[in-house]
Backbone as JSON, one array per atom type, in Angstrom:
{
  "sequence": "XXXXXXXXXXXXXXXXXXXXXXXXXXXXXXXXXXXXXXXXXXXXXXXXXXXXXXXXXXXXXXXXXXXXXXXXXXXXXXXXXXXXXXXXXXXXXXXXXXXXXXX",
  "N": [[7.87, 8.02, -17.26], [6.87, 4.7, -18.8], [4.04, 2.89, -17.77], [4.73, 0.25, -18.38], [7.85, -0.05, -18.36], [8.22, 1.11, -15.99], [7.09, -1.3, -14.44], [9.0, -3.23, -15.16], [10.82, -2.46, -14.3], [10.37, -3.27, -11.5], [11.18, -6.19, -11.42], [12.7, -8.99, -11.56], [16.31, -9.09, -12.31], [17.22, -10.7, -14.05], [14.76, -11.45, -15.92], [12.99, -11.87, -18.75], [10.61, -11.4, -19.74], [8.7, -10.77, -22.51], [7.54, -7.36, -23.92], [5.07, -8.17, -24.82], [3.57, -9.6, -23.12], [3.86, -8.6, -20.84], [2.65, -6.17, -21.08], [0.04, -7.57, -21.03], [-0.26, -8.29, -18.52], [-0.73, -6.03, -17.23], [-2.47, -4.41, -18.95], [-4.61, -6.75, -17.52], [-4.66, -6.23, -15.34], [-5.65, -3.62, -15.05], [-8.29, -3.52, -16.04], [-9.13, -5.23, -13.81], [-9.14, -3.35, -11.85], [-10.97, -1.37, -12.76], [-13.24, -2.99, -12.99], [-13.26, -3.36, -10.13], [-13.88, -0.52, -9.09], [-16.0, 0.28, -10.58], [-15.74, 1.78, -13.24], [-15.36, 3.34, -16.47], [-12.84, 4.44, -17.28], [-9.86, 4.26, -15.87], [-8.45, 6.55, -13.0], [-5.77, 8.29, -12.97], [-4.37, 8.83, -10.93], [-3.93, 5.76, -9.89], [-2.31, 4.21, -11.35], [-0.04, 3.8, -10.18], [-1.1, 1.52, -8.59], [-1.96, 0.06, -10.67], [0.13, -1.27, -11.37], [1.47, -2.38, -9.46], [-0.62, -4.11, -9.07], [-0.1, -5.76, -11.64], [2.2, -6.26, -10.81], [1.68, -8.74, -8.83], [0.29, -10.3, -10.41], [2.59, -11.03, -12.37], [4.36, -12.63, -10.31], [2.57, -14.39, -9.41], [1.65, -16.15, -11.76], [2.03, -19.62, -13.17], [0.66, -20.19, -10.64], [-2.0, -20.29, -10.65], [-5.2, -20.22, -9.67], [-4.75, -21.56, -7.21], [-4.37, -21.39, -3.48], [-3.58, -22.25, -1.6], [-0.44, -24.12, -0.76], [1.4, -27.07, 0.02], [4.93, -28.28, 0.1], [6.99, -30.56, 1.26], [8.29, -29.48, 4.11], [7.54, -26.93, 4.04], [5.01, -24.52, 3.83], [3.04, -22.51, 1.41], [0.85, -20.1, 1.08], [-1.3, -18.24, -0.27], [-2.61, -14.41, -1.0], [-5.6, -12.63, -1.34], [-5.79, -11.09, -4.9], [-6.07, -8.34, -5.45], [-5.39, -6.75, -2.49], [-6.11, -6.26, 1.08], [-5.12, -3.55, 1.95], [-4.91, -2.41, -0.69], [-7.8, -2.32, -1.02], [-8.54, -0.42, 0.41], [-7.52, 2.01, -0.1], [-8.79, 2.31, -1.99], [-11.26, 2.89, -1.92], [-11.28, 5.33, -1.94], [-12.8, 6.39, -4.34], [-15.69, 6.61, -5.79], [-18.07, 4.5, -6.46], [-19.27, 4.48, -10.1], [-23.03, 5.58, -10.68], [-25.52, 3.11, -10.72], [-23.91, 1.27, -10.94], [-22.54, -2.45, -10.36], [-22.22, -3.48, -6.91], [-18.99, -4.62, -5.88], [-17.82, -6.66, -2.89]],
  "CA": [[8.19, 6.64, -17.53], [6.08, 4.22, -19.15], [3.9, 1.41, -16.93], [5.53, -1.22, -18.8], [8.68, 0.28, -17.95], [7.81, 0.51, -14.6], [6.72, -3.04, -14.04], [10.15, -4.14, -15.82], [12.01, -2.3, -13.33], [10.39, -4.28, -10.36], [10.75, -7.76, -12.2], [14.26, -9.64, -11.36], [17.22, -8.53, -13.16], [17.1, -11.8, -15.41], [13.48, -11.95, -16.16], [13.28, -11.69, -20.04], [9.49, -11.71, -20.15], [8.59, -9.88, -23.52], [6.07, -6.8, -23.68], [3.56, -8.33, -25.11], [3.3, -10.38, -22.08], [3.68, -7.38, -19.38], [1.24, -5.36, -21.37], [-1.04, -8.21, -21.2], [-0.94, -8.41, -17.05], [-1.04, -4.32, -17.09], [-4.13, -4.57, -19.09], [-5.61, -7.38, -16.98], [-4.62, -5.09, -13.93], [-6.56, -2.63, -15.01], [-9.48, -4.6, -15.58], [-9.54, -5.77, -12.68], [-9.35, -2.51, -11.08], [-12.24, -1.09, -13.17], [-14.26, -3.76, -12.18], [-13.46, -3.27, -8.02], [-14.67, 0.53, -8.51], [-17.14, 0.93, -11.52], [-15.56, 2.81, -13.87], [-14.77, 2.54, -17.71], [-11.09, 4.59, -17.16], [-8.78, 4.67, -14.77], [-7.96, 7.6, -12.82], [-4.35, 8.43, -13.24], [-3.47, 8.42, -9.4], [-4.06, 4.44, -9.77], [-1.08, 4.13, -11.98], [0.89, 3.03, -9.64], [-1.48, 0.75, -7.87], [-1.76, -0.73, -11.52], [1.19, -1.74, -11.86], [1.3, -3.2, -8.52], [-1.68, -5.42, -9.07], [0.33, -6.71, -12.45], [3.7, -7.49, -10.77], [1.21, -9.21, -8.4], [-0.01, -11.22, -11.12], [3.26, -12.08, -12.88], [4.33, -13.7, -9.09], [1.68, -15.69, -9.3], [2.3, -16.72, -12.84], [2.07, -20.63, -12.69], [0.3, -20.55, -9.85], [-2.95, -20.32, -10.74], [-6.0, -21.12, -8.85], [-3.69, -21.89, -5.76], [-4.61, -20.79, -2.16], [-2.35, -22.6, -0.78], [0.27, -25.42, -0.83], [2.78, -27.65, 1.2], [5.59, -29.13, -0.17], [7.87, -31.07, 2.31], [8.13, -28.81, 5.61], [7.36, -25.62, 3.03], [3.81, -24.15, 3.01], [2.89, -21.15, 1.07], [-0.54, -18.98, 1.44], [-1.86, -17.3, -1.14], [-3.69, -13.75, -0.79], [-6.09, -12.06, -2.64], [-4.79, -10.34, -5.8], [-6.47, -7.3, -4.81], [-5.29, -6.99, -0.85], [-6.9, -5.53, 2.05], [-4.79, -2.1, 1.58], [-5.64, -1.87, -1.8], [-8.99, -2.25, -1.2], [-8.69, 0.7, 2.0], [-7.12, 2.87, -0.82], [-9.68, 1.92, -4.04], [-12.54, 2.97, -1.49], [-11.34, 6.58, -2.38], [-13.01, 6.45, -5.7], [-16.84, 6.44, -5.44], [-18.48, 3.75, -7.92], [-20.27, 5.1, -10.34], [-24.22, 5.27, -10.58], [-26.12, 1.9, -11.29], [-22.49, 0.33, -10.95], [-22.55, -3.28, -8.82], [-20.9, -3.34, -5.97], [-18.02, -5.91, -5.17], [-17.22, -7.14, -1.7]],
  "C": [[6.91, 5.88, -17.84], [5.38, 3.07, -18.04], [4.73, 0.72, -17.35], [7.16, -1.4, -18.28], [9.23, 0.48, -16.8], [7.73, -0.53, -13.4], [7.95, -3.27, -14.37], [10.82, -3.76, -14.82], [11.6, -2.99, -12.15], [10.11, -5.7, -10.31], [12.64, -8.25, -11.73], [15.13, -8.96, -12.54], [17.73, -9.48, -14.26], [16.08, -11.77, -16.1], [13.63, -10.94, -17.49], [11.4, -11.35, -20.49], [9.39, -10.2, -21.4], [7.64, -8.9, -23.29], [4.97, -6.83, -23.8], [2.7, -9.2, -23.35], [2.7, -9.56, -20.64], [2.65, -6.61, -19.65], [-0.06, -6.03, -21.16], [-1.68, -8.13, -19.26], [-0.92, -7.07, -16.66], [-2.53, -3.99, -17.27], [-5.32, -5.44, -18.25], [-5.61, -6.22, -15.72], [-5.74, -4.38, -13.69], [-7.56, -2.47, -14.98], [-10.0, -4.57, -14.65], [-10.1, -4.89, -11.34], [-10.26, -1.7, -11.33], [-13.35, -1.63, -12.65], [-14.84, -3.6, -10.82], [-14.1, -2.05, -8.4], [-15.6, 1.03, -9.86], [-17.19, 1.5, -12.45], [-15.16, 1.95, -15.73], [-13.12, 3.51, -17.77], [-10.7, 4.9, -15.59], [-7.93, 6.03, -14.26], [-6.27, 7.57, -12.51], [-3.79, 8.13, -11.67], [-3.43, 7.39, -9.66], [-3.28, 4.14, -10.69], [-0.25, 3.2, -11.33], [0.22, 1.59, -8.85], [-2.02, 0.15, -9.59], [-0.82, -1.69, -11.91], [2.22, -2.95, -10.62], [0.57, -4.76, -8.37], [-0.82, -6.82, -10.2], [1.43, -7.18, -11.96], [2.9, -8.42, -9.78], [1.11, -10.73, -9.25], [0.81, -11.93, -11.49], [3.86, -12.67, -11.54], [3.24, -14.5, -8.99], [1.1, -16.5, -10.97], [2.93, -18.23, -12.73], [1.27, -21.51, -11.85], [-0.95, -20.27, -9.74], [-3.8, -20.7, -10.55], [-5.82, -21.41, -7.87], [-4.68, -21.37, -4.95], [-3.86, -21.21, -1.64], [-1.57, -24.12, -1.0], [1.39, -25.89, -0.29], [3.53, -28.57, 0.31], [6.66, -29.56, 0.56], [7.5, -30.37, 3.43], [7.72, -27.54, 4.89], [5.96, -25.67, 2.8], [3.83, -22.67, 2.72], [1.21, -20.89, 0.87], [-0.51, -18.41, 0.06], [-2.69, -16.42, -1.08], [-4.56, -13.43, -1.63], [-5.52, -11.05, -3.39], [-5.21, -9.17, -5.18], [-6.31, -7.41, -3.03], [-5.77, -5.84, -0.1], [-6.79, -3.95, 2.04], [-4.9, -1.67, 0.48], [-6.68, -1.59, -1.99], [-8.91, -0.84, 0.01], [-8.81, 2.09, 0.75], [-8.36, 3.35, -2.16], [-10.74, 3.11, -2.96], [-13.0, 4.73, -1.22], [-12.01, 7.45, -3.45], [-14.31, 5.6, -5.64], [-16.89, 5.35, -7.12], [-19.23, 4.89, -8.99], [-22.09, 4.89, -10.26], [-24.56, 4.12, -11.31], [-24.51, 1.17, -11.32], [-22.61, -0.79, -9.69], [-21.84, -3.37, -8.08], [-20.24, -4.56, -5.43], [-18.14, -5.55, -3.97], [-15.83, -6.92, -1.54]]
}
């Protein structure tokens, strides 16, 4: 099965968003996950924790910049996109040499 295909299946059963759109927070995903461990590709196990990071993203779609906010008796938190168990998991996958190291 394809990521994109993937991601669509854990998106609401209305949500119309087109592929250019899903491919776009797949690709940032991935990015993002290059970045945390150093690399220029992505090792295939991290597939799924790609596709994680992007339905991450499109839930927070809107909400950009946030940490947190109260409306009436309703507050909501915001974590980091990358979360603590992702980061436990990433820390499987040495950087490479001369690569900087995130926090």
């Amino acid at each position: 099965m394809k990521r994109i295909d993937s991601l669509r299946v854990l998106l609401p059963p209305d949500d119309r968003s087109s592929d250019i759109k899903l491919g776009m927070l797949l690709d940032n995903a991935e990015n993002m996950l290059l970045d945390y461990i150093g690399r220029d590709s992505l090792p295939e196990r991290l597939a799924d924790m790609q596709i994680r990071l992007a339905l991450e993203m499109y839930n927070r779609l809107g909400n950009e910049g946030e940490t947190k906010r109260t409306e009436n008796d309703i507050s909501v938190s915001f974590s980091d996109l990358i979360t603590d168990d992702m980061k436990l998991r990433l820390r499987n996958y040495p950087r490479k040499v001369g690569a900087v190291k995130c926090s």
